[in-house]
Structure formats: structure tokens, C-alpha cells
ZALUMKOL-319713 format. One record per residue: residue number from 1; y, z, x of N, C-alpha, C, O in turn; residue in one letter. Coordinates in steps of 0.001 Angstrom, whole numbers, always signed. Layout:
resi,n_py,n_pz,n_px,ca_py,ca_pz,ca_px,c_py,c_pz,c_px,o_py,o_pz,o_px,resn
NUM,Y,Z,X,Y,Z,X,Y,Z,X,Y,Z,X,a
...
//
This chain:
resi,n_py,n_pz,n_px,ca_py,ca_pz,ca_px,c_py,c_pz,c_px,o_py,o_pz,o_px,resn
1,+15584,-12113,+10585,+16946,-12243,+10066,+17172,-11398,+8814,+18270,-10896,+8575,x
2,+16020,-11241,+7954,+16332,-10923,+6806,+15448,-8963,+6610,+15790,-7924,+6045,x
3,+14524,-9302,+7258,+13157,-7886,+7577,+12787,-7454,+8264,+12281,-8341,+8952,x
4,+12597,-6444,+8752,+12329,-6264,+9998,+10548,-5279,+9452,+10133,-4617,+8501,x
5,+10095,-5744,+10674,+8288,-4726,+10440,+8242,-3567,+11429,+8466,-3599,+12639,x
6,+7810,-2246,+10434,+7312,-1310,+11638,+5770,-626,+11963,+5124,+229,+11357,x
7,+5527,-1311,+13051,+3837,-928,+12608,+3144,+223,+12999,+3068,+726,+14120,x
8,+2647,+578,+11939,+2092,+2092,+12301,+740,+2165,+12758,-205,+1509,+12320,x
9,+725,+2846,+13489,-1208,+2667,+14040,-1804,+3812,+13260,-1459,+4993,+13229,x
10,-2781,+3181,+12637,-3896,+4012,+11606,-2704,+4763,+10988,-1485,+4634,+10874,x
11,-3984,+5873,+10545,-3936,+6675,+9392,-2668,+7860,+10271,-2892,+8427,+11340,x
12,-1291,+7983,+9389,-645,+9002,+9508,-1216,+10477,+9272,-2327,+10796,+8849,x
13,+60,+11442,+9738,-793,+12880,+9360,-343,+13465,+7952,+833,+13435,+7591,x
14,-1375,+14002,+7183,-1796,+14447,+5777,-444,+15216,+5634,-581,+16404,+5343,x
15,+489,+14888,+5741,+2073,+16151,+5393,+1888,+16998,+4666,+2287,+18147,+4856,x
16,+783,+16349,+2968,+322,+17981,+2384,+3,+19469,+3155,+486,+20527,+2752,x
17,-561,+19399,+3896,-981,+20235,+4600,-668,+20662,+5802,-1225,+21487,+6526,x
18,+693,+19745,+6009,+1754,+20306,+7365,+2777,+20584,+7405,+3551,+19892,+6743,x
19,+3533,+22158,+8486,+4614,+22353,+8454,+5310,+20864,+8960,+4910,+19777,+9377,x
20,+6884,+21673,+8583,+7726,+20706,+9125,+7874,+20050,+10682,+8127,+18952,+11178,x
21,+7490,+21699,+11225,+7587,+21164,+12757,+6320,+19810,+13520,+6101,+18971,+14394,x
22,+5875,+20484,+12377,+4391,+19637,+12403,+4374,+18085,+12386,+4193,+17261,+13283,x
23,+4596,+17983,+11209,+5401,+16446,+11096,+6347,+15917,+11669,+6528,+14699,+11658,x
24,+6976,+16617,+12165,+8458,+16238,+13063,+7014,+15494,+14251,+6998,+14290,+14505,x
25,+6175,+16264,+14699,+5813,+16179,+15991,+4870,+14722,+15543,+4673,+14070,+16568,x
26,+4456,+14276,+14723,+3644,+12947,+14775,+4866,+11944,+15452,+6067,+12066,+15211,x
27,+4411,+11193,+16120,+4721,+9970,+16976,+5044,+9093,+15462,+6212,+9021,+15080,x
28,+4237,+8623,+14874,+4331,+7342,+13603,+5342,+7956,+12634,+6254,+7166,+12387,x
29,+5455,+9231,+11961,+6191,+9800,+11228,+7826,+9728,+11903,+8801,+9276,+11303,x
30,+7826,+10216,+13100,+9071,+9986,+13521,+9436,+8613,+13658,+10524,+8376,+13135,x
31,+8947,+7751,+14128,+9215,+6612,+14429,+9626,+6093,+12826,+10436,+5166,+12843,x
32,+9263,+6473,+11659,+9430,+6145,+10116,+10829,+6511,+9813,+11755,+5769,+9487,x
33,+10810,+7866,+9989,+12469,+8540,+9871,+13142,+8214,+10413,+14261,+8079,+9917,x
34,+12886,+7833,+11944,+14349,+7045,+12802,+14807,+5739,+11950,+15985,+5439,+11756,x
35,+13582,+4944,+11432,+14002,+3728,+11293,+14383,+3288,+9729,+14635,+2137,+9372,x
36,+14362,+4616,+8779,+14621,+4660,+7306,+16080,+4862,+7765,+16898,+4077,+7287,x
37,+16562,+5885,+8699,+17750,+6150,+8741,+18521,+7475,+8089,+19684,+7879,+8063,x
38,+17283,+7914,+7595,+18155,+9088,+6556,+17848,+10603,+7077,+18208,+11623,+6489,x
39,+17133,+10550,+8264,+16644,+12111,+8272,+16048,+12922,+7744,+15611,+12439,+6700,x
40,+15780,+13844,+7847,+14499,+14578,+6653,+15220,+15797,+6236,+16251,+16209,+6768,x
41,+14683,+16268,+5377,+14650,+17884,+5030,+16252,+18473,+4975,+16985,+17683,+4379,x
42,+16620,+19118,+5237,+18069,+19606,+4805,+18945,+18741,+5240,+20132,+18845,+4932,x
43,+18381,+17540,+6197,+19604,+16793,+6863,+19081,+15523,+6266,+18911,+14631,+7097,x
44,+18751,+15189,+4885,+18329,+14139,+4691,+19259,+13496,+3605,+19343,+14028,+2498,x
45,+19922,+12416,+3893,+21288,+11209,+3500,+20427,+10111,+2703,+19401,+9693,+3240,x
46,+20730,+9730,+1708,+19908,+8926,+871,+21331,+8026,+1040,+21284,+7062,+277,x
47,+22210,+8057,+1593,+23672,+7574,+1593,+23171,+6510,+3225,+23370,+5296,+3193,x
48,+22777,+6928,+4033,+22440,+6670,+5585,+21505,+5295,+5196,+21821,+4250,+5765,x
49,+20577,+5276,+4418,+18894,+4541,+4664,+19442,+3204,+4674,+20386,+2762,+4018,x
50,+18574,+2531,+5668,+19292,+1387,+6362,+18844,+144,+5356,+19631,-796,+5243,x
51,+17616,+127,+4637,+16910,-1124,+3841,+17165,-325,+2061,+17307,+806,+1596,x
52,+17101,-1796,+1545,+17260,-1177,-191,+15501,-1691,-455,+14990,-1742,-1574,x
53,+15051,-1904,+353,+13407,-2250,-117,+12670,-1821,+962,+12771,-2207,+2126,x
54,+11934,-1010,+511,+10622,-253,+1920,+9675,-927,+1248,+9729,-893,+18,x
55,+8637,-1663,+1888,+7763,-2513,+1550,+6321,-1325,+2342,+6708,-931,+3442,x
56,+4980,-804,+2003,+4117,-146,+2235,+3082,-1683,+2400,+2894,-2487,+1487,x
57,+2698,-1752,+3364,+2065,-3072,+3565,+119,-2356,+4323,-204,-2015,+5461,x
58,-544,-2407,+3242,-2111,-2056,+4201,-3078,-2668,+3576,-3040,-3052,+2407,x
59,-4143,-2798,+4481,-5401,-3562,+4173,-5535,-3234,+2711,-5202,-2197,+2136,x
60,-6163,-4465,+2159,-7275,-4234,+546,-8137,-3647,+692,-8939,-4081,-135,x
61,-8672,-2724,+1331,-9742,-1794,+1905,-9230,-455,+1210,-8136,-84,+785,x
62,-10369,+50,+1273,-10768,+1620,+770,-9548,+2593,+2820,-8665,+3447,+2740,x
63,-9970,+2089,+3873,-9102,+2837,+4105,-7616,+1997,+3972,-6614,+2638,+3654,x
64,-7572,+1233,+4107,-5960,+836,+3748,-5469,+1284,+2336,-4326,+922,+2053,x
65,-6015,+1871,+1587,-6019,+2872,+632,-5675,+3974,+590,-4802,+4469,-123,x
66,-6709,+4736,+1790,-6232,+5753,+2463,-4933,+6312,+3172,-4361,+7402,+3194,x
67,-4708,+4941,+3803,-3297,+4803,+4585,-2069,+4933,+3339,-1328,+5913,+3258,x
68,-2023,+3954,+2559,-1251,+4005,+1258,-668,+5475,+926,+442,+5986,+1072,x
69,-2047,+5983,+354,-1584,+7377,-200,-1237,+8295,+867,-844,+9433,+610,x
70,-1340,+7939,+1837,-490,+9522,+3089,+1023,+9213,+3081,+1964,+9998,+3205,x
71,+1023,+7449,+2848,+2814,+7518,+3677,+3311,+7767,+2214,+4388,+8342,+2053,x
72,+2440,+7285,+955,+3061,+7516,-740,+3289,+9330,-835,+4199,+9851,-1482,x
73,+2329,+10033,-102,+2649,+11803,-325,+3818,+12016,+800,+4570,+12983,+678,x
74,+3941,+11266,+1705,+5056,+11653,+2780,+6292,+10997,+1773,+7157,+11873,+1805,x
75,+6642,+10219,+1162,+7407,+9834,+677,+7952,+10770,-570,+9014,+11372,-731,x
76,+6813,+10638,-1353,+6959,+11804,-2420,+7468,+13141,-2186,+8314,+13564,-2973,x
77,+7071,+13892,-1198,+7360,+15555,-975,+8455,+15428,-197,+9257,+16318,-480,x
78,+9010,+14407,+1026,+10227,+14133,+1890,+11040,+13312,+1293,+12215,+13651,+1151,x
79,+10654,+12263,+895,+12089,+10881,+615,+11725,+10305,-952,+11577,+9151,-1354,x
80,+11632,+11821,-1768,+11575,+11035,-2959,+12847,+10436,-3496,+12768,+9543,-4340,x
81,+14121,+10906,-3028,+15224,+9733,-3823,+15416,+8328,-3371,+16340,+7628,-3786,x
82,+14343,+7848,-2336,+13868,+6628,-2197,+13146,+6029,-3266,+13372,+4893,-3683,x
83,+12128,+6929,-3782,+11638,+6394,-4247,+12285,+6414,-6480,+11826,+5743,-7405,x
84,+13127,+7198,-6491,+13893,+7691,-7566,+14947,+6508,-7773,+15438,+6192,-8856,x
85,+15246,+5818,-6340,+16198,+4553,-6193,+15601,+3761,-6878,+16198,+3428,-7902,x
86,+14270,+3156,-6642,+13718,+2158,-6569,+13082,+1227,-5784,+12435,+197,-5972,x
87,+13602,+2154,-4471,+13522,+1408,-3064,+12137,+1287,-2483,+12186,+648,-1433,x
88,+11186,+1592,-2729,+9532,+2001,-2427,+9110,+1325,-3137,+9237,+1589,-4333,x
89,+8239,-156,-2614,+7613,-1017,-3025,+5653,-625,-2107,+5308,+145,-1211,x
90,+4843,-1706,-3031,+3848,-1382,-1996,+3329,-3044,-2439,+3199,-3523,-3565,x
91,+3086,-3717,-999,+2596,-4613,-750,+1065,-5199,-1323,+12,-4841,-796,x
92,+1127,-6212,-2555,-70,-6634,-3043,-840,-7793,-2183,-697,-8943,-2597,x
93,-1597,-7596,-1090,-2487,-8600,-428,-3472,-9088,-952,-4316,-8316,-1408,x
94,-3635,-10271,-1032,-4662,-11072,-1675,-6251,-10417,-1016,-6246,-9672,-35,x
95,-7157,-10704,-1508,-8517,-10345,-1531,-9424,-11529,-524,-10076,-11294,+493,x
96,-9165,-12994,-1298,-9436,-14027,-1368,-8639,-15151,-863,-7410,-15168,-923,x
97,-9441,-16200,-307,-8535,-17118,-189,-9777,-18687,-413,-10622,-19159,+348,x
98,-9340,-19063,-1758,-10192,-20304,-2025,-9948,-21391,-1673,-8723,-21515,-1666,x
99,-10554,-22500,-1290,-10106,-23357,-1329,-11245,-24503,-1740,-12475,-24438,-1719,x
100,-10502,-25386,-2053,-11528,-27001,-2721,-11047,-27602,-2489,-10043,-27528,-3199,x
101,-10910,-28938,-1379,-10570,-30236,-600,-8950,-29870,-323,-8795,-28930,+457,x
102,-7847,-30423,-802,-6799,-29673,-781,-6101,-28632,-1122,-5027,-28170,-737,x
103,-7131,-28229,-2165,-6062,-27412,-3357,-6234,-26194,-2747,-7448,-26369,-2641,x
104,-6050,-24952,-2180,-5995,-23566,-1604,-5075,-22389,-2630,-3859,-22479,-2804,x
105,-5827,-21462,-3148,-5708,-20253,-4213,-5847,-19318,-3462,-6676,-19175,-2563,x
106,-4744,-18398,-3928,-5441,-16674,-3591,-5672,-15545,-4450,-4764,-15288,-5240,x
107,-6627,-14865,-4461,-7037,-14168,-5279,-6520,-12705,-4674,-6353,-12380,-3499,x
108,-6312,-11885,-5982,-5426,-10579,-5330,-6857,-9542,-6271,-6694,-8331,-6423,x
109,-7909,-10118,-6701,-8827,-9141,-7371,-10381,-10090,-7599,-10699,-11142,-7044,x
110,-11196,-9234,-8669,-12547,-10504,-8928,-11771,-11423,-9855,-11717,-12640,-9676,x
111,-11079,-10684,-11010,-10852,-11200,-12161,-10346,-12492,-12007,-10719,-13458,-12671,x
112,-9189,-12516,-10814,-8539,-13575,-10412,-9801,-14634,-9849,-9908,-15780,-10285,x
113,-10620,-14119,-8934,-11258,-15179,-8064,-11887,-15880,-9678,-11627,-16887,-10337,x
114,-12731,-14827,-9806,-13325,-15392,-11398,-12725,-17140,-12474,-13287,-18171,-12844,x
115,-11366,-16567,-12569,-10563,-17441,-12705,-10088,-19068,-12301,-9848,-20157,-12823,x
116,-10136,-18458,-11139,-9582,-19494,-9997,-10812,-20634,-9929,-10709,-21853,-10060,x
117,-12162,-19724,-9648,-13155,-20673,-9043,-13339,-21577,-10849,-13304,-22805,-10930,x
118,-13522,-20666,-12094,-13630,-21209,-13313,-13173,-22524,-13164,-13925,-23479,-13355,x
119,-11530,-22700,-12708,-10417,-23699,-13301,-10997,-24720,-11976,-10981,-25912,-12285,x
120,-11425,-24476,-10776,-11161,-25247,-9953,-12492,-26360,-10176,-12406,-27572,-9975,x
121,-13635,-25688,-10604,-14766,-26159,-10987,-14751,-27027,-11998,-15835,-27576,-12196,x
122,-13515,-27451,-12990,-13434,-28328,-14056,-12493,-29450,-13581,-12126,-30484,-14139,x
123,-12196,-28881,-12282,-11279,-30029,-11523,-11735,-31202,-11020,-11875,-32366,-11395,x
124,-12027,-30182,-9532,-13182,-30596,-8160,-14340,-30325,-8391,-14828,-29298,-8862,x
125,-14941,-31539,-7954,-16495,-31669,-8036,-17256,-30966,-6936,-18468,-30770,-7026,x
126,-16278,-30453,-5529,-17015,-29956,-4508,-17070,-28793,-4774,-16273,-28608,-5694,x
127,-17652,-27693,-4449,-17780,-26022,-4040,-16372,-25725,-3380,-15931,-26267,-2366,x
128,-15920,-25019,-3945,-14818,-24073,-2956,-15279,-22996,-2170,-16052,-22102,-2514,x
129,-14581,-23217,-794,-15545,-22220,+259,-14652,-21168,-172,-13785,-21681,-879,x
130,-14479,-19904,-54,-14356,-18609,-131,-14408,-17690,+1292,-15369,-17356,+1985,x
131,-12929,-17423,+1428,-12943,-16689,+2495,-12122,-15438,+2055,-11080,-15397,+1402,x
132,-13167,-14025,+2800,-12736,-12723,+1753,-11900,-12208,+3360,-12388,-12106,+4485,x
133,-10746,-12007,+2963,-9978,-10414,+3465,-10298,-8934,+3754,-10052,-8117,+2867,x
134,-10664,-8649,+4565,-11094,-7241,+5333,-9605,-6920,+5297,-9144,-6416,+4272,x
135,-9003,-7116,+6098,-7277,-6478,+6281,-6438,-7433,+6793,-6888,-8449,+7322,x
136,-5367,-7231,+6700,-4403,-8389,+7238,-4438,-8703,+8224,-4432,-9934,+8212,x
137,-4484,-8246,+9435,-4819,-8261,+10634,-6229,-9620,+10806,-6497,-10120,+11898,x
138,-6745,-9892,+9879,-7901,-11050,+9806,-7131,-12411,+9616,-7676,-13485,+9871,x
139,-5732,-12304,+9119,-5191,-13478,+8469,-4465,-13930,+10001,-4410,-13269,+11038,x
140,-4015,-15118,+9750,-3234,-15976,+10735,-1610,-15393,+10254,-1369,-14629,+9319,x
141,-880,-15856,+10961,+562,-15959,+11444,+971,-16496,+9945,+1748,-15910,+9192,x
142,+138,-18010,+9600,+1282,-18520,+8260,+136,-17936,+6944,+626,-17873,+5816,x
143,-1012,-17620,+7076,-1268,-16915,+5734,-844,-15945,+5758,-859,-15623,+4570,x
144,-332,-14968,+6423,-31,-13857,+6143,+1713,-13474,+5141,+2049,-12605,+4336,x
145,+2611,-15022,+5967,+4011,-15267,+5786,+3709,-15876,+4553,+4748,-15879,+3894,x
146,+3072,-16233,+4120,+2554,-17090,+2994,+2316,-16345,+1605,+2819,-16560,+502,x
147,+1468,-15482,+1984,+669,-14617,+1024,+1441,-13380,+574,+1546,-13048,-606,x
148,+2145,-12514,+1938,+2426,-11035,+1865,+3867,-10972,+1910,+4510,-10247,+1150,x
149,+4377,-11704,+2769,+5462,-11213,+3767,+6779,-12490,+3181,+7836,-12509,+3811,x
150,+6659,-13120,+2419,+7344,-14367,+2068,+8186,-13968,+522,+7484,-14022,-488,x
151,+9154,-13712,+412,+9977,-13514,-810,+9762,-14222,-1812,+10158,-13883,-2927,x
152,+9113,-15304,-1594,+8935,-16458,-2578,+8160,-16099,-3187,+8425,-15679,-4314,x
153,+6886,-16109,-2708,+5708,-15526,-3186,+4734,-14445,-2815,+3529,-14694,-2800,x
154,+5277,-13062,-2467,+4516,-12134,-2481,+4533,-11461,-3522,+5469,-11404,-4319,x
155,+3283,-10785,-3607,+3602,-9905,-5139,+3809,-8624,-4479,+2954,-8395,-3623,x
156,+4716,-7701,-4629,+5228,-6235,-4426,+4926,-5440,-5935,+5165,-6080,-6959,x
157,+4489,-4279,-6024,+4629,-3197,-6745,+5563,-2136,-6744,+5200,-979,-6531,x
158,+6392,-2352,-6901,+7233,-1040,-7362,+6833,+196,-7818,+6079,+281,-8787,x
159,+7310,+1313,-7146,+6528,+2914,-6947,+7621,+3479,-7673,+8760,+3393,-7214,x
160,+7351,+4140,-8937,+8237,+5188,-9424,+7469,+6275,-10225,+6347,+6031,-10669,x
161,+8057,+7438,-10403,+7361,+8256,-10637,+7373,+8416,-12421,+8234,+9201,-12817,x
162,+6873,+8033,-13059,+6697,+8599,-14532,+7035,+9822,-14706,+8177,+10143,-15036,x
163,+6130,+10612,-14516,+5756,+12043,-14546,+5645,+12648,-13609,+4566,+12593,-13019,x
164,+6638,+13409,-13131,+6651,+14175,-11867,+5889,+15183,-11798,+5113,+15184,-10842,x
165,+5836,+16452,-12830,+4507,+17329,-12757,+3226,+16586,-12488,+2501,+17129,-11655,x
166,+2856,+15631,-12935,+1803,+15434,-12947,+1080,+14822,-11588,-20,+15052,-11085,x
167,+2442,+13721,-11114,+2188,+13405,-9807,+2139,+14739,-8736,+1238,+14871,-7908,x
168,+2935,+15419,-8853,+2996,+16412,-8029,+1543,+17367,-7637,+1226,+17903,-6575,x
169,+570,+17302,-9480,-322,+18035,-9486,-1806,+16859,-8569,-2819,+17316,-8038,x
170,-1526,+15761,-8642,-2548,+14722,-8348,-2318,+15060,-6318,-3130,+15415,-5462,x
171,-1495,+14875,-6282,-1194,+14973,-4955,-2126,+16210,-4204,-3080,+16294,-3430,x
172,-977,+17320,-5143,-1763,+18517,-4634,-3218,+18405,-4707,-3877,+19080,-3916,x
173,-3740,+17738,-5445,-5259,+17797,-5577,-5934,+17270,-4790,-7053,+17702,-4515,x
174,-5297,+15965,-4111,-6097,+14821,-3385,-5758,+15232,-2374,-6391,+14682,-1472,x
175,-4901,+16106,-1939,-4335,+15328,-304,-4171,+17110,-149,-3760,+17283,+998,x
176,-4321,+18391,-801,-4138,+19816,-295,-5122,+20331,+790,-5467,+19388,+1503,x
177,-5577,+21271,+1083,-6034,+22221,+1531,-7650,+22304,+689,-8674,+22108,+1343,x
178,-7703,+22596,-713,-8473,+23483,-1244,-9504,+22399,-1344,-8890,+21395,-983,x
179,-10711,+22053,-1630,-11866,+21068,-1698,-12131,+21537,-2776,-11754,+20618,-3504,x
180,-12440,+22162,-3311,-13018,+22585,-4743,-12203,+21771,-5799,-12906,+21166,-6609,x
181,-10883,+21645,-5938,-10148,+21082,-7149,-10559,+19230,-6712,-10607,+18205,-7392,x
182,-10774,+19513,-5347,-10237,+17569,-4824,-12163,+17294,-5552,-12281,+16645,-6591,x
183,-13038,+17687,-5067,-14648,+17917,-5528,-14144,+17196,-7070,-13979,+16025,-7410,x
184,-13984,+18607,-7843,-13880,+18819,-9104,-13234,+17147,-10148,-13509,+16788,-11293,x
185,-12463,+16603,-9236,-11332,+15640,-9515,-12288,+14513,-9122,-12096,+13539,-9849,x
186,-12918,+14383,-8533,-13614,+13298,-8240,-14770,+13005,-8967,-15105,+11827,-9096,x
187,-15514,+14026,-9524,-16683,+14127,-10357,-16061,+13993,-11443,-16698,+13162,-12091,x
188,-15107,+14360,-12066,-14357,+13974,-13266,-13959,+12776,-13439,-13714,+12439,-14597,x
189,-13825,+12044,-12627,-13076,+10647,-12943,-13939,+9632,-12241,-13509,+8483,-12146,x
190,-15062,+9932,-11763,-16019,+9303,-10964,-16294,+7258,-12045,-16005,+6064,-11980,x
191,-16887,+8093,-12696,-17724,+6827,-13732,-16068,+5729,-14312,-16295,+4577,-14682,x
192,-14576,+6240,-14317,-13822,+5243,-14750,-13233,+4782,-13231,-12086,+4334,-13240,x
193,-13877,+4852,-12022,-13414,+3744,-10867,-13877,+2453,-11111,-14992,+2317,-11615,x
194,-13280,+1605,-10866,-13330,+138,-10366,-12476,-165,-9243,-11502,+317,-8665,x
195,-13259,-1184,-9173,-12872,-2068,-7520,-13549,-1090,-6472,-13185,-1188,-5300,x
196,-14409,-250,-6780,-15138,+390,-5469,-15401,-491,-4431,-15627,-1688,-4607,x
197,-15370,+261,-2972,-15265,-572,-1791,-16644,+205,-821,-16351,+1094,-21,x
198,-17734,-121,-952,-18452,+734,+2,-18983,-535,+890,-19684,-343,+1883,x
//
């Protein structure tokens, strides 16, 4: 009544590194543009787009990560006055899901579980079992409406661009052609990752 879902299978194609005709021709990409409503490239209506909230919904995983940043560079280089609106959200899925006799928590990181299990342990005297999230696709029908997909309580991130050179230059780096700068970028910033997923 209120949302409608469009599901994309896997990983879209890298647009950094594709003509237009190119992208026209992915199956998932088109199926994105039909259903934003606005068209692409010289015929593209920021006046047309059918939702005032695009929700980016993918696993807590290293590739649902992956997935993230292709449709975030397709967005960026094609439908950035989507994202200049405000309209480009990206879906925060919990990690965790605790629970101790009745009481049931979700954790969206460690810091949180950390937390959670701390407070629940000065409560309840039992162990809270701990069940971890691979991808949404693991969750049921009402955790998922519960957790992700529920206005009440999902947490969304809002995508806007600070600094456009700079995004522009990150992009080009991660998602171009050349391996030497993407290399270079990774050994540079290696030692300040967290939340690594191997």
C-alpha cells in the first residue's frame, strides 16, 4: 500500500567502466530506470521519479557491500539529483538478533551487541542466545518487517554528497579501470578499516 520492493539479483554492472549502451543493456539496471521513472542520460526528468524515498536495501556482508557501492556509483554518475533531493536512503540491517526469555534486541554492530548483552546480563539471569545475520534473505517474513522494512523502526541512512570532487575522485578510484590507484588506495587506508568481514 505504502512501498513497493524491487529485487535485484546479485551484483549489478560496474557503470564506471561502461558505455551507455552498455548499461542500457543490463536486465537489473533497466528494470531500476523503468521503475525510478525518470529515464537516464539526456532524457532524464527528476520531475517524472515515481518514490520521494529510494531505500538501497543489502546484506551486512562484505558483498552486500559490494552490491551497495555499484547501485551508490550508478546513482552518483546517472541519478545524482536523486540523490541532491535527498531521495537516496540506504537500508541499516541489524547484525544480531538477541534474545533472553522474552526480551528480544537487535544489534546493528559489536558495539551495540556489546551493549545489549552488558544491560541484559544485569537483568536476566539466563544467557541470551545470539543469532548472527549473514543477509536478509536468512531472516523470516516478520523479522525482516520488523527490523528493515517497517517505518516505525528501521534505521535508514541518508546519502548526500558533501564533497563532490572528492566523491567523484573515490569512485574513480574504487570502481575505474586502472588497478594501480584502486592497489595504492587500499594499502593507504588498510590499517584504519573496521568491521572487516573475512
Amino acid at each position: 500500500q505504502f512501498q513497493a520492493i524491487l529485487p535485484l539479483r546479485g551484483k549489478i554492472l560496474n557503470i564506471e567502466r561502461a558505455r551507455l549502451d552498455k548499461i542500457l543493456d543490463s536486465k537489473e539496471i533497466k528494470a531500476l530506470i523503468i521503475a525510478l521513472g525518470t529515464a537516464i542520460a539526456e532524457d532524464f526528468d527528476i520531475e517524472k521519479l515515481r518514490y520521494q524515498r529510494i531505500v538501497i536495501m543489502t546484506d551486512a556482508d562484505t558483498d552486500g557491500s559490494h552490491i551497495r557501492t555499484l547501485l551508490l556509483t550508478l546513482f552518483y554518475r546517472h541519478f545524482q539529483p536523486i540523490i541532491d533531493k535527498g531521495y537516496l536512503y540506504i537500508a541499516q540491517p541489524p547484525l544480531y538478533r538477541i534474545q533472553a526469555g522474552k526480551r528480544i534486541e537487535y544489534a546493528y554492530n559489536e558495539a551495540d551487541k556489546t551493549e545489549i548483552l552488558n544491560d541484559m546480563k544485569k537483568e536476566i539471569k539466563i544467557a541470551p542466545g545470539i543469532q548472527r545475520y549473514k543477509g536478509l534473505g536468512e531472516m523470516n517474513p516478520e523479522q525482516l518487517w520488523e527490523t528493515t522494512m517497517n517505518p516505525q523502526n528501521r534505521v535508514l541512512l541518508q546519502v548526500n554528497i558533501e564533497n563532490a570532487r572528492e566523491a567523484d575522485h573515490i569512485f574513480d578510484t574504487l570502481m575505474g579501470d586502472e588497478v594501480l590507484p584502486r592497489k595504492k588506495f587500499i594499502q593507504t587506508h588498510a590499517k584504519k578499516v573496521r568491521n572487516l568481514d573475512i
